[in-house]
BARO-862197 format. One record per residue (C-alpha): x, y, z; residue number from 1. Coordinates in nm, 2 decimals. Example, Ala and Ser with C-alpha at 12.3 -4.5 7.8 and 13.67 -1.06 7.14 Angstrom:
2
atom c1 = 1.23&c2 = -0.45&c3 = 0.78&titor = 1;
atom c1 = 1.37&c2 = -0.11&c3 = 0.71&titor = 2;
END
This chain:
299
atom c1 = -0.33&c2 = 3.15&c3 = 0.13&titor = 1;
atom c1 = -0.28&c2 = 3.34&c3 = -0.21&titor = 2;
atom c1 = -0.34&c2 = 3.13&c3 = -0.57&titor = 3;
atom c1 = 0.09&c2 = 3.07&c3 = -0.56&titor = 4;
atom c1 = 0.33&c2 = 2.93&c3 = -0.32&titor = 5;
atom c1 = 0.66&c2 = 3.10&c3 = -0.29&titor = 6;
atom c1 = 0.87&c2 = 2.80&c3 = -0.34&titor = 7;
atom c1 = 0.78&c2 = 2.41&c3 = -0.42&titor = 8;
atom c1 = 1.04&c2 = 2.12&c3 = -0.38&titor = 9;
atom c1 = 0.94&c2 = 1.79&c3 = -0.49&titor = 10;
atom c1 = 1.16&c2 = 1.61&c3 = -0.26&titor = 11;
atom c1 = 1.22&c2 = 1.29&c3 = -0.39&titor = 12;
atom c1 = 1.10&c2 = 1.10&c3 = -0.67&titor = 13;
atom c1 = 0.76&c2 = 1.18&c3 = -0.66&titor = 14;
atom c1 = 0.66&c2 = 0.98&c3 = -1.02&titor = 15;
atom c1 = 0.43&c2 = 1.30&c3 = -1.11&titor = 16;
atom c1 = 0.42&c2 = 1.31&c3 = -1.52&titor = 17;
atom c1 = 0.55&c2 = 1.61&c3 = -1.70&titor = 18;
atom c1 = 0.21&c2 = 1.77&c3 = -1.76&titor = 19;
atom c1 = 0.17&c2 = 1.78&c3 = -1.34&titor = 20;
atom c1 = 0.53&c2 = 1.95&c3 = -1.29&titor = 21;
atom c1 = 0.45&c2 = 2.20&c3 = -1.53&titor = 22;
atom c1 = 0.12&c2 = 2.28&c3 = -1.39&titor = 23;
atom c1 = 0.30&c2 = 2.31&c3 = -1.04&titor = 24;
atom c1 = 0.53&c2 = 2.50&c3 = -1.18&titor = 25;
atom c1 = 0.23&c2 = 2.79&c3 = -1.23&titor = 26;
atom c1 = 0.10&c2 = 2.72&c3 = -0.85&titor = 27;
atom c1 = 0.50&c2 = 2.82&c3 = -0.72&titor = 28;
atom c1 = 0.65&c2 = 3.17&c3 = -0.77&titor = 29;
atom c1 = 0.98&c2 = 3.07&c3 = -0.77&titor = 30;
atom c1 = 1.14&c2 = 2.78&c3 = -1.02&titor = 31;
atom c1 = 1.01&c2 = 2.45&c3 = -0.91&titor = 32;
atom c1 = 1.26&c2 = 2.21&c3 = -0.80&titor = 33;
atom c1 = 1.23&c2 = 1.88&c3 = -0.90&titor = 34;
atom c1 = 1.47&c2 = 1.59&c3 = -0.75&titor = 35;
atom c1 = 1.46&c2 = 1.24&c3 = -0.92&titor = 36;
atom c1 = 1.62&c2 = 1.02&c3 = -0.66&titor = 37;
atom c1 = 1.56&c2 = 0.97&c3 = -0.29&titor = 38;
atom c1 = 1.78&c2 = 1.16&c3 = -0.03&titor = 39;
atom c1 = 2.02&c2 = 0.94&c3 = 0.16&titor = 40;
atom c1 = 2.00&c2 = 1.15&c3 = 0.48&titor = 41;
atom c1 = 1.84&c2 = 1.35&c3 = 0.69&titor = 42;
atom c1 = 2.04&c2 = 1.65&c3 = 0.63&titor = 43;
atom c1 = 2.00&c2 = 1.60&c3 = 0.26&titor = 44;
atom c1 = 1.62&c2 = 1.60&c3 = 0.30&titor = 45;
atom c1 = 1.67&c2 = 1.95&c3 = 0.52&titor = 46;
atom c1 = 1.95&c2 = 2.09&c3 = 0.23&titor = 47;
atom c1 = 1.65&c2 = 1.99&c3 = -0.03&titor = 48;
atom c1 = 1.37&c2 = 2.13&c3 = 0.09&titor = 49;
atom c1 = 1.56&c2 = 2.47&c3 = 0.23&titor = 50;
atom c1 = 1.32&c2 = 2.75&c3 = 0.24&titor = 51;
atom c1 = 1.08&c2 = 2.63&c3 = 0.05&titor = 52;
atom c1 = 0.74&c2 = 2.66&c3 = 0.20&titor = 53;
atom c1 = 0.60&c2 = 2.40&c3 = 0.02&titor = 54;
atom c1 = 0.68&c2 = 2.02&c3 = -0.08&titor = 55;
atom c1 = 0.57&c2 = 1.69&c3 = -0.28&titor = 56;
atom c1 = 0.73&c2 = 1.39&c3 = -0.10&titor = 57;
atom c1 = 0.63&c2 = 0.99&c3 = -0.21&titor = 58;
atom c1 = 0.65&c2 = 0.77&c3 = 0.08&titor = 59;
atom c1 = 0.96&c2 = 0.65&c3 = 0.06&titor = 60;
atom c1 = 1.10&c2 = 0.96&c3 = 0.24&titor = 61;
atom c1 = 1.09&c2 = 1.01&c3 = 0.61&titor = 62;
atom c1 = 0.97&c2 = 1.39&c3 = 0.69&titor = 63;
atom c1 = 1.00&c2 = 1.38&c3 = 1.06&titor = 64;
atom c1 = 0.97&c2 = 1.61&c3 = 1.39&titor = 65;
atom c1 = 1.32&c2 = 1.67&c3 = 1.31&titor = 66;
atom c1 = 1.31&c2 = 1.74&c3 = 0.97&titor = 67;
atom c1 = 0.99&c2 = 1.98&c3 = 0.98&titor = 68;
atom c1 = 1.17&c2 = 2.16&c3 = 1.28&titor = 69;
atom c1 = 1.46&c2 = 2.24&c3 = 1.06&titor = 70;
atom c1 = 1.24&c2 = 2.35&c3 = 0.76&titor = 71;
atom c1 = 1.08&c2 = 2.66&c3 = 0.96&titor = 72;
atom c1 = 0.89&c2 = 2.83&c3 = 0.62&titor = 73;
atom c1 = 0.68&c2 = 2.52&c3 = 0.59&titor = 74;
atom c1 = 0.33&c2 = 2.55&c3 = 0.49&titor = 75;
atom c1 = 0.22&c2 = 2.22&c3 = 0.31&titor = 76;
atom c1 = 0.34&c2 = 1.88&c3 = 0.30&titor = 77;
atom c1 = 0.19&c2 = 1.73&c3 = -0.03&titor = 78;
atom c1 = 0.25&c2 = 1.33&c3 = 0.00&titor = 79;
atom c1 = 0.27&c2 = 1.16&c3 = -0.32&titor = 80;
atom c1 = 0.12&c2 = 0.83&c3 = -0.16&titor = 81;
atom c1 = -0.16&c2 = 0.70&c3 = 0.06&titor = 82;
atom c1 = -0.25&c2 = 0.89&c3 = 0.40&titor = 83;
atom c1 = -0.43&c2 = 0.62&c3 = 0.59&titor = 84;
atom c1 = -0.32&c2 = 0.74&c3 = 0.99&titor = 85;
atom c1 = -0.07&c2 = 0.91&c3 = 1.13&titor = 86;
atom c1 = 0.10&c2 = 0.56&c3 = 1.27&titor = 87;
atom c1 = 0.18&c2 = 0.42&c3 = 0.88&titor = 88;
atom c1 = 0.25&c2 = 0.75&c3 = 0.72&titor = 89;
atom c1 = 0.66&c2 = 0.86&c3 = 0.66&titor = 90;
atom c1 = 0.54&c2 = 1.24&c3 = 0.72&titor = 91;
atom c1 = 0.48&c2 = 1.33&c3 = 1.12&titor = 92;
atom c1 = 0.13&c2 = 1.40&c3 = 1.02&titor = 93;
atom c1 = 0.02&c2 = 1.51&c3 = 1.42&titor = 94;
atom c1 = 0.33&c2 = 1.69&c3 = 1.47&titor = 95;
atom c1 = 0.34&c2 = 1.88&c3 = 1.13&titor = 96;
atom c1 = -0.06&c2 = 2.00&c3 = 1.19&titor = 97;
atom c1 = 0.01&c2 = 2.11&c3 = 1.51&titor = 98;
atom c1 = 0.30&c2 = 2.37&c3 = 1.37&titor = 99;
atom c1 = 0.03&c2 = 2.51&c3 = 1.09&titor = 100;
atom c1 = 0.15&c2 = 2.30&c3 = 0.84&titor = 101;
atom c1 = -0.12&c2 = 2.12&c3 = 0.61&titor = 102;
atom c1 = -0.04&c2 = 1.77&c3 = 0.51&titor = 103;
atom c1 = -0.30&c2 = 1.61&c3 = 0.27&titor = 104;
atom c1 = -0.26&c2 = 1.27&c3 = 0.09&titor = 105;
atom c1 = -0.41&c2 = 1.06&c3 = -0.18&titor = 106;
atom c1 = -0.57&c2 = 0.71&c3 = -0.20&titor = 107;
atom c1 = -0.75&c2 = 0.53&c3 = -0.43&titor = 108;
atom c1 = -0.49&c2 = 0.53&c3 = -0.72&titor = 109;
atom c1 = -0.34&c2 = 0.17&c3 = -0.78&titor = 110;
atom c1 = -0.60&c2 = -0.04&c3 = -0.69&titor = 111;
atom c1 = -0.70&c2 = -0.20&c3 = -1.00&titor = 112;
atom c1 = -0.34&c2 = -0.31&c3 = -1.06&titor = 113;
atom c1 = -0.32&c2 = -0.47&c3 = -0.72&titor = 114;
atom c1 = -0.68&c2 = -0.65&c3 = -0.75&titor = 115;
atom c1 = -0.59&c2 = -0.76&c3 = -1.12&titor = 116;
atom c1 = -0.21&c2 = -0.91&c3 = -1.01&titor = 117;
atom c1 = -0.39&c2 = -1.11&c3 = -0.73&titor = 118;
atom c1 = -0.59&c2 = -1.29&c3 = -0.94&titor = 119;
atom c1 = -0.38&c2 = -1.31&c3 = -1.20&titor = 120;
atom c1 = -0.15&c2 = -1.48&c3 = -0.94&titor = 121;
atom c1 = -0.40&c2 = -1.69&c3 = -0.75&titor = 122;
atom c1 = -0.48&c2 = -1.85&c3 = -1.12&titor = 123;
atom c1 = -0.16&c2 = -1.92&c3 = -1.15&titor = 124;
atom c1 = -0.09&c2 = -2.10&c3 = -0.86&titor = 125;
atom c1 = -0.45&c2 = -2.28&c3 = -0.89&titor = 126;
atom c1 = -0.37&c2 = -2.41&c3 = -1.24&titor = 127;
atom c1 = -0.02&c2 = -2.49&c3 = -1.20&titor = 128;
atom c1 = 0.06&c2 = -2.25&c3 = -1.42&titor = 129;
atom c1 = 0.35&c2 = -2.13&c3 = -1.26&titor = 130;
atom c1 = 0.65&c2 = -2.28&c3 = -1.03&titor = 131;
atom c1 = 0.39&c2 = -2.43&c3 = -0.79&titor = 132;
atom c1 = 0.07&c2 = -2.55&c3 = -0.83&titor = 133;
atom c1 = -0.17&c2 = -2.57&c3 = -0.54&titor = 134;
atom c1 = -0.34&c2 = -2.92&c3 = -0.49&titor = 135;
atom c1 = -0.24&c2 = -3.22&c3 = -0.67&titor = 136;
atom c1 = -0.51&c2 = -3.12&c3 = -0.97&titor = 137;
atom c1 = -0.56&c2 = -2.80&c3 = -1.06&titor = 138;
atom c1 = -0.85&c2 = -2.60&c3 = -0.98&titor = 139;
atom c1 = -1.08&c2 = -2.33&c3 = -1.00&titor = 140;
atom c1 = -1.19&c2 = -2.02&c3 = -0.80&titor = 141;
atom c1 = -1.51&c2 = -2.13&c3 = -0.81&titor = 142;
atom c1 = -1.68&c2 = -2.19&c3 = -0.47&titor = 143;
atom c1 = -1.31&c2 = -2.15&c3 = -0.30&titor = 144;
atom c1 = -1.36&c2 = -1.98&c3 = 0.02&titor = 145;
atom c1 = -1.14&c2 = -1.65&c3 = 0.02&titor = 146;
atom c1 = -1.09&c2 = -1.42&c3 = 0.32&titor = 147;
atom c1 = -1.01&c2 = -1.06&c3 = 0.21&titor = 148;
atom c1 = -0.85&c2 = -0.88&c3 = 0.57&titor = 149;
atom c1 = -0.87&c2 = -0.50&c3 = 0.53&titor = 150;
atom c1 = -1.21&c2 = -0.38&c3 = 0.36&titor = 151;
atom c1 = -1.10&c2 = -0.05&c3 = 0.21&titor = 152;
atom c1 = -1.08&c2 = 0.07&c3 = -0.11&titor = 153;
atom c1 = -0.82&c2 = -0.26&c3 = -0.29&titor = 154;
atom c1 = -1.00&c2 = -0.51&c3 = -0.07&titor = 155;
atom c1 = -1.38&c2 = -0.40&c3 = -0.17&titor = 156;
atom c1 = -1.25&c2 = -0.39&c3 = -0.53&titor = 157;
atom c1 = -1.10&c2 = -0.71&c3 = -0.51&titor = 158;
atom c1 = -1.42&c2 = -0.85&c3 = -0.39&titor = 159;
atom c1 = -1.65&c2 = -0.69&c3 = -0.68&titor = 160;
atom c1 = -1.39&c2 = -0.89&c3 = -0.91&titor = 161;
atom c1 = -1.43&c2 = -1.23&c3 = -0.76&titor = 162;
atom c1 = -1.74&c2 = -1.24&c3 = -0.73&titor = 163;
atom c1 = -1.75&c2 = -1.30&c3 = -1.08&titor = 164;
atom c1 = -1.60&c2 = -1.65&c3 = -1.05&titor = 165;
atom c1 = -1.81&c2 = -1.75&c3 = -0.80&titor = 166;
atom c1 = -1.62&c2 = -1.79&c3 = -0.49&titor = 167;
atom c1 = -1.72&c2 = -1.78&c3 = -0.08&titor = 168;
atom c1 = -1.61&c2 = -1.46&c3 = 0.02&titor = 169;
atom c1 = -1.54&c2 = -1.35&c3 = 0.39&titor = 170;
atom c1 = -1.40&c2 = -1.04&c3 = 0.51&titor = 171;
atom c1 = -1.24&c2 = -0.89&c3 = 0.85&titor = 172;
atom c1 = -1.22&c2 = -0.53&c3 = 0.92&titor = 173;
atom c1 = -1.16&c2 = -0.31&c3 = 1.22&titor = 174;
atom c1 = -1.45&c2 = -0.16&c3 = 1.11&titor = 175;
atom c1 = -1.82&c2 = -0.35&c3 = 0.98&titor = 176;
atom c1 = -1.85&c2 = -0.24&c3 = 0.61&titor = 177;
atom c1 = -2.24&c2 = -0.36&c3 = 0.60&titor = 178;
atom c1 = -2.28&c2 = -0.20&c3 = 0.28&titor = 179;
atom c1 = -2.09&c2 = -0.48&c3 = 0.13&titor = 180;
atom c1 = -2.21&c2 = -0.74&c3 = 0.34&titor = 181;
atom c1 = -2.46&c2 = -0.88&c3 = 0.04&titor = 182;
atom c1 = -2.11&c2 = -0.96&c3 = -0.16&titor = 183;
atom c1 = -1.92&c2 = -1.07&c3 = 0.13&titor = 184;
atom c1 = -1.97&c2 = -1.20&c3 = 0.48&titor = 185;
atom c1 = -1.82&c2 = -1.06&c3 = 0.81&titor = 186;
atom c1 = -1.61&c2 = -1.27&c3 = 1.01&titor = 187;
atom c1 = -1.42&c2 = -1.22&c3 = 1.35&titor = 188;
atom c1 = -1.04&c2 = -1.31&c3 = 1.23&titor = 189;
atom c1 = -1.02&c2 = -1.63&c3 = 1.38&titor = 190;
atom c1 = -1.32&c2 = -1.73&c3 = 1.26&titor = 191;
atom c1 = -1.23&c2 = -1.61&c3 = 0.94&titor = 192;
atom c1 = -0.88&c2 = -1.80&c3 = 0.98&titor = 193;
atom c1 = -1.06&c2 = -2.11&c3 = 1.05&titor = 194;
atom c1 = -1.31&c2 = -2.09&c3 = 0.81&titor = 195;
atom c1 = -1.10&c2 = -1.98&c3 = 0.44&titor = 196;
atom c1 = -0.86&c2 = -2.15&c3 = 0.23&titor = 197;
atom c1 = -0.68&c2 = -1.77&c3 = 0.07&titor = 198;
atom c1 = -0.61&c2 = -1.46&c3 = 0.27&titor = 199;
atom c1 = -0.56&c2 = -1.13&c3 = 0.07&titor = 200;
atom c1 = -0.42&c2 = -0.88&c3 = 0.34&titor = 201;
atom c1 = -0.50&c2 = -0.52&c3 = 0.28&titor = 202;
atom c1 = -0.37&c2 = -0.32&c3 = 0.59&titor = 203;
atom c1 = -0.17&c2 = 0.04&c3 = 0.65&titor = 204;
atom c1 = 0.17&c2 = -0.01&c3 = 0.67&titor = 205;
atom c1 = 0.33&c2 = -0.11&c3 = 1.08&titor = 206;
atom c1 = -0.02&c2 = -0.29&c3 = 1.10&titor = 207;
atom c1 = 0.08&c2 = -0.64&c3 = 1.25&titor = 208;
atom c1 = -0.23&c2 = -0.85&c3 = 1.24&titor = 209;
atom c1 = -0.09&c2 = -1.22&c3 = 1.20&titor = 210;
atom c1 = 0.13&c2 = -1.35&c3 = 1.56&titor = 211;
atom c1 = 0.23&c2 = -1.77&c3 = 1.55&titor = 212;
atom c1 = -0.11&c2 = -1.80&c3 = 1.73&titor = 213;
atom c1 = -0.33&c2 = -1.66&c3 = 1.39&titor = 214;
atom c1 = -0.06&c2 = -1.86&c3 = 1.21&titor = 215;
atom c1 = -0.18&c2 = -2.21&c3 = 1.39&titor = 216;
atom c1 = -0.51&c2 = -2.12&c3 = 1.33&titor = 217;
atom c1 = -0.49&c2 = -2.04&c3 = 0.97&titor = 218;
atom c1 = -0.33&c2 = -2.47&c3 = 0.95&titor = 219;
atom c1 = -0.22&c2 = -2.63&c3 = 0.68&titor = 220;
atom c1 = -0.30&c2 = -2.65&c3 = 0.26&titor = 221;
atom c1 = -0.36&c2 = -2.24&c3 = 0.28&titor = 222;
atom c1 = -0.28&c2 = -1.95&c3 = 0.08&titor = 223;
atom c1 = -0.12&c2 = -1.59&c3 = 0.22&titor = 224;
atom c1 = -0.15&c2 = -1.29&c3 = -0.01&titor = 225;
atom c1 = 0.01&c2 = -0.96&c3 = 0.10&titor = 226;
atom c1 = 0.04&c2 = -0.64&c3 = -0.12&titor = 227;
atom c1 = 0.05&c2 = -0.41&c3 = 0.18&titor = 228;
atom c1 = 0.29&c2 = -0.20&c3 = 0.28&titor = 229;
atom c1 = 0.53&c2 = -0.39&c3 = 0.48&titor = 230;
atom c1 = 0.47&c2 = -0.73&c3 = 0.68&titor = 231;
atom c1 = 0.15&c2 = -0.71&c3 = 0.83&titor = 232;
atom c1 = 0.26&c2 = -1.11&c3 = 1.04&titor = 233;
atom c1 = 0.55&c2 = -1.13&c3 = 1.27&titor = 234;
atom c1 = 0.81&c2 = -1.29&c3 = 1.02&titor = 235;
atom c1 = 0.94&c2 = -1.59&c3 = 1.24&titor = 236;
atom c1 = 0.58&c2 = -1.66&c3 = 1.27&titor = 237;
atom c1 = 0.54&c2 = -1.66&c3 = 0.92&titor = 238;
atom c1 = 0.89&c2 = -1.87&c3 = 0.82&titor = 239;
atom c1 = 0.78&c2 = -2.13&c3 = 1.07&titor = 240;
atom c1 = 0.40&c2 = -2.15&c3 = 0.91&titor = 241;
atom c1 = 0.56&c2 = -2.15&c3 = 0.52&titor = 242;
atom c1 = 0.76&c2 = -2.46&c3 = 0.61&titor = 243;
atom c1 = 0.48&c2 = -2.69&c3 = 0.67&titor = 244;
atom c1 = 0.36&c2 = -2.84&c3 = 0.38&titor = 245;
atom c1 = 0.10&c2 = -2.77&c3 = 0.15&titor = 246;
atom c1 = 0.11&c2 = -2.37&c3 = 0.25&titor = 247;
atom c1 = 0.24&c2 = -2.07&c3 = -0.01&titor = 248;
atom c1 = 0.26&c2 = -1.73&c3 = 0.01&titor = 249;
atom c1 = 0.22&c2 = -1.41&c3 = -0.25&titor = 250;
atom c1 = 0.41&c2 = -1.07&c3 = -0.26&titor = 251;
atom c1 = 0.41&c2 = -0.81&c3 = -0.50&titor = 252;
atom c1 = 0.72&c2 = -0.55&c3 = -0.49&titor = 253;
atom c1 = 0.55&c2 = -0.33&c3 = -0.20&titor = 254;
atom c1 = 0.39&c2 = -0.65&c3 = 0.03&titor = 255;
atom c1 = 0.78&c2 = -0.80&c3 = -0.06&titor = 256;
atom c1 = 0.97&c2 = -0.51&c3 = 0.05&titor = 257;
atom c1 = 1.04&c2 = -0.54&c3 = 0.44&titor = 258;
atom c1 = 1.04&c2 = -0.97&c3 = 0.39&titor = 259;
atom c1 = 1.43&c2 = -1.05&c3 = 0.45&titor = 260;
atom c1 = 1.63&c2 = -1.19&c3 = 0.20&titor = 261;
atom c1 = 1.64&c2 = -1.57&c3 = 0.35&titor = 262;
atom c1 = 1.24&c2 = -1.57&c3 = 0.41&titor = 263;
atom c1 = 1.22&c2 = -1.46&c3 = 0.06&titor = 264;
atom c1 = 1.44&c2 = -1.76&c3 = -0.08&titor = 265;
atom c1 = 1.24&c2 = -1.99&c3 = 0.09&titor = 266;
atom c1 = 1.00&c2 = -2.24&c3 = -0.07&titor = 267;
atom c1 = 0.62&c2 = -2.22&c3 = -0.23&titor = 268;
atom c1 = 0.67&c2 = -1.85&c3 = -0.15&titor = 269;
atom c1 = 0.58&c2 = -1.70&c3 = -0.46&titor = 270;
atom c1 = 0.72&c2 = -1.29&c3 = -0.53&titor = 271;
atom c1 = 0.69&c2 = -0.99&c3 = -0.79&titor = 272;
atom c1 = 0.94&c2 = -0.75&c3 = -0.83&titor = 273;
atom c1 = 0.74&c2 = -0.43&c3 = -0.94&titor = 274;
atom c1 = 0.46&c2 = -0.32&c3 = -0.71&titor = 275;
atom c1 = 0.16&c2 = -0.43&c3 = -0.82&titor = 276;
atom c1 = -0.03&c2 = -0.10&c3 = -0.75&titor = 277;
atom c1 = 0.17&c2 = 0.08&c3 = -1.04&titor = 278;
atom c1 = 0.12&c2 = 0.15&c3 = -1.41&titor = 279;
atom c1 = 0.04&c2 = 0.43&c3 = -1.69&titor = 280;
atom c1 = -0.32&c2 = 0.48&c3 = -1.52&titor = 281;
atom c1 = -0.18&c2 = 0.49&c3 = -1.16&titor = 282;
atom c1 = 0.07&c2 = 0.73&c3 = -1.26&titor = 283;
atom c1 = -0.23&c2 = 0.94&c3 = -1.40&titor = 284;
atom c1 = -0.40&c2 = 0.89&c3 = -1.16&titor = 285;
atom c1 = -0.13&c2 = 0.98&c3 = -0.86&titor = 286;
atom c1 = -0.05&c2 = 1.33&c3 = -1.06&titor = 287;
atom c1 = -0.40&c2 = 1.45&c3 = -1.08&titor = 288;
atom c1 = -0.50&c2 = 1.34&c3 = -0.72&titor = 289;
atom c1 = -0.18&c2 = 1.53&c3 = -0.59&titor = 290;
atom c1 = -0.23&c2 = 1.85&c3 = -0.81&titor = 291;
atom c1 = -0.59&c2 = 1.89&c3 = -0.73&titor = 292;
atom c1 = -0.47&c2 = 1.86&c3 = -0.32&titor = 293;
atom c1 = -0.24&c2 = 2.12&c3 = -0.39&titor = 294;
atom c1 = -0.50&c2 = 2.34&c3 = -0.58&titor = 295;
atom c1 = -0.71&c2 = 2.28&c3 = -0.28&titor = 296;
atom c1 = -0.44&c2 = 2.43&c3 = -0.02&titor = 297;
atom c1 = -0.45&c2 = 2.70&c3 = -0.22&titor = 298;
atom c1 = -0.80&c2 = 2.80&c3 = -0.20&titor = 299;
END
């Protein structure tokens, strides 16, 4: 590739700060076009990206087989969100490779945010200092046992920062991470289900992990955090395990997102409307993680 695209379209409202777009605006030839909304269909998608050979796309646009068939100049596919697998990204990640088109993503932008709102909320909701409080006295994360389910980047941070109050961490992963098996120990998920009183769920998005069966094993007097992407439980599951007492639930904006309107009126179910993941450093760090990417395809 040469040092310039011919033409780069952020799609949709990709969040990058006006220091990034101007620095794309070197790395295209032609005027870089900027959209500040998210497209309604799939032909608007198609009318927006056009001939452009290149594109920035968050993840709450769908660049599909169809799409990227219709959109034959295509050379990159910049996404302005986490690339974990093809199965949870909104791009066709296997299907756009296979045409020649690169497709790079970031991670590891917003995870102090989420680690910092779920303890901010769990303190909450130990102390009472909220809607609901927990037990019929309020307590301390010390020595509470608290299962983290998803050991990537957010769930090994979140880790680090409770360890500093002293509580029984457990983790399970689809993968061993033995490297932080000295902070944390490894548990098969029922075993883990059986064993801790919180669950902090840190999974791709269309990841279900949690059927009625986990649910019965989790029981009674428990706590469900989710600040994933989507519902990583089968929702009647969930509705039927909230209802029995002594159980709550936490959601920032993302983990809130795909929860339907009646689950989310429910009771001792506890909900943020932002995303926890986002603020001034995220948004810093977003633009220069998607920059340098672009830079790279360049090279």
């Amino acid at each position: 590739m040469s040092n310039k695209f011919k033409k780069i379209v952020c799609v949709d409202y990709t969040k990058l700060e006006p220091w990034a777009l101007e620095e794309l605006q070197e790395l295209s030839e032609e005027e870089l076009c900027v959209y500040n909304d998210i497209p309604g269909t799939k032909e608007e998608t198609v009318k927006r990206i056009g001939d452009a050979d290149a594109i920035i796309v968050s993840w709450k646009t769908q660049i599909s087989e169809e799409i990227i068939k219709n959109c034959p100049n295509l050379k990159y596919i910049g996404m302005a969100c986490s690339l974990y697998d093809d199965a949870s990204a909104n791009v066709a990640v296997k299907f756009a490779r296979s045409k020649g088109i690169t497709v790079t993503g970031i991670k590891d932008y917003g995870d102090p945010g989420v680690a910092e709102f779920i303890i901010s909320e769990l303190v909450h909701l130990f102390h009472g200092l909220g809607a609901y409080q927990w037990r019929e006295m309020p307590v301390e994360l010390t020595n509470k046992k608290i299962g983290i389910i998803g050991l990537g980047v957010t769930g090994q941070l979140l880790a680090k920062c409770l360890r500093a109050f002293g509580t029984d961490l457990y983790y399970y992963s689809r993968t061993r991470k033995r490297n932080m098996e000295e902070q944390l120990t490894y548990l098969p998920l029922k075993r883990l289900l059986e064993t801790v009183d919180v669950i902090s769920i840190h999974l791709p998005r269309n990841t279900v992990i949690l059927t009625a069966t986990e649910f019965d094993i989790f029981g009674t007097g428990k706590i469900l955090i989710n600040t994933s992407l989507g519902l990583p439980f089968e929702e009647s599951a969930f509705r039927t395990w909230i209802k029995k007492q002594g159980n709550f639930a936490i959601f920032d904006g993302d983990g809130k997102k795909e929860l339907s309107e009646e689950a989310e009126k429910m009771a001792r179910i506890i909900t943020a409307n932002k995303s926890a993941g986002w603020s001034a450093e995220t948004q810093r760090r977003l633009s220069e993680k998607v920059l340098q990417n672009v830079k790279h395809a360049l090279l």
